[in-house]
N, C-alpha and C positions, 0 to 999 in steps of 0.2 A: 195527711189525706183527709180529706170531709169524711163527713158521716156517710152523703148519699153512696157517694165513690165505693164506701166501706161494704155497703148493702148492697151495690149492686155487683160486687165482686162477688159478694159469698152467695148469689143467685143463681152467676155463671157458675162457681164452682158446685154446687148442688146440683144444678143443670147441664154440666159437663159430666158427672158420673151417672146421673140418672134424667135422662130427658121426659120421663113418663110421670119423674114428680106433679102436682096439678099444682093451682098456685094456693091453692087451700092448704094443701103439704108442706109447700114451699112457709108461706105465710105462717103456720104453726112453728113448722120449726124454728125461724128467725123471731119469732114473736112480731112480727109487722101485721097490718092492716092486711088484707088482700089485695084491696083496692089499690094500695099503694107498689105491693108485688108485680099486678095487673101490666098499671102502670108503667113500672121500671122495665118489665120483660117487653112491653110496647116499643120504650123506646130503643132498649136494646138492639131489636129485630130493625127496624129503622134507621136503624144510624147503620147499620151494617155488624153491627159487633159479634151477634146473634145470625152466623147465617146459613142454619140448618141444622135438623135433627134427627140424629140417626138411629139404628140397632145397629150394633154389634153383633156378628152374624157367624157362627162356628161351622162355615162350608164344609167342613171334616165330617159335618152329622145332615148334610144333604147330598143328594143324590144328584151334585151336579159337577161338569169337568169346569174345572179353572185352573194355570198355573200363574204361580206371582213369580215375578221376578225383579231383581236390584238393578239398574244400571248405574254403572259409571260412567259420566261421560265427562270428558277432558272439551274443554271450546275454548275457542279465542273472544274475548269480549271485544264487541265492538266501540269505537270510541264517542264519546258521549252520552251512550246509554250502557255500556257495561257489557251487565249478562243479562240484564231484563229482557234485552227482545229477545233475544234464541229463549229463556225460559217462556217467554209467553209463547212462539211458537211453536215448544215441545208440548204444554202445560194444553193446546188447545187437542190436542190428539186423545180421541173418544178412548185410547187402550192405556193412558198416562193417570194413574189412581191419584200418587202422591209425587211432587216435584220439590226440589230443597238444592238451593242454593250450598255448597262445602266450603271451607277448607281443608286445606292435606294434598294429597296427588292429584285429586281429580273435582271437578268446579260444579260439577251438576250430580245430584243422586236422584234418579228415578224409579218409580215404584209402575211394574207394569205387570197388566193381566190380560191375560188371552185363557183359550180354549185349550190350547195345548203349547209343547214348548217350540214345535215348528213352527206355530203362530205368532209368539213371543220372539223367535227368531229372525222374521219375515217382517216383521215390526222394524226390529234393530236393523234389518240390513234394507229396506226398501225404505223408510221414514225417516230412521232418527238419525243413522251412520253419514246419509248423502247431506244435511242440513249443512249450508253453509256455516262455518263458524264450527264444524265438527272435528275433532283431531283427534276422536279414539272414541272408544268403549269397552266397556268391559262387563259382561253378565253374569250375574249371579244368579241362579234357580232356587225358589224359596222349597223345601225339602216336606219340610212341615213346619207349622206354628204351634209354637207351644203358651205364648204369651202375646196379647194384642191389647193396644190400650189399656192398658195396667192391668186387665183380665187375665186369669190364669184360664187354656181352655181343655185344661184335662179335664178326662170325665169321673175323677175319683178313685179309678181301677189303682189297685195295686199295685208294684214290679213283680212280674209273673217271672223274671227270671229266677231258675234254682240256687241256690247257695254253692260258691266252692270254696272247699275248706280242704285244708291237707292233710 
């Protein structure tokens, strides 16, 4: 692998765990130029490589409703494009977070958020279940999260439960 290759890996990977690094940060720590960091992260964003920046967001500590949910979805790929098109026409639906290609039982896993799980359900059964190319589904309601993007998001507390001992 070249050098640039080298350098522009360990920018993404600096920039995948903290997107708030500046490129002065960035620059220090690698021992690079700025100018040159500047540079790499320009073209990065450009080429597509780079295509957005996020927070990691612990809804458990706001005051707002949201339910996730997993689906399974089982489809028939169609012939000469596969699974692409049904994934791009699930993938384009405003309530679809994260969309993933499986192997195993089932050919699609989707990650879907509503307001409530009526809403999540009215999803599956009005959207995603009628799609041609649909042969099943299966939901999963996300409970709680305890781990997201390699973040742990307990808040430090304790196990408040008591001890039992015989």
């Amino acid at each position: 692998m070249e050098k640039s290759a080298d350098k522009s890996m360990e920018i993404l990977e600096l920039l995948a765990k903290n997107s708030r690094l500046t490129t002065d940060q960035i620059a220090t720590m690698l021992e690079l130029p700025e100018a040159e960091v500047e540079r790499t992260i320009a073209e990065l964003e450009a080429n597509g490589t780079i295509l957005s920046y996020r927070t990691l967001v612990n809804w458990d500590r706001v005051d707002k409703e949201r339910v996730l949910a997993f689906i399974e979805v089982q489809v028939t790929p169609q012939r000469e494009v596969g699974f692409e098109a049904i994934a791009e026409r699930v993938g384009r639906y405003p309530e679809v977070k994260d969309l993933y290609l499986m192997s195993g039982a089932f050919d699609l896993a989707v990650l879907v958020e509503g307001r409530s799980m009526k809403d999540v359900a009215n999803f599956v059964a009005t959207k995603l279940a009628p799609l041609d190319g649909v042969k099943g589904t299966s939901t999963h309601f996300v409970l709680q999260t305890f781990k997201e993007e390699g973040v742990i998001l307990s808040d430090g507390e304790k196990n408040r439960r008591l001890v039992v001992s015989p």
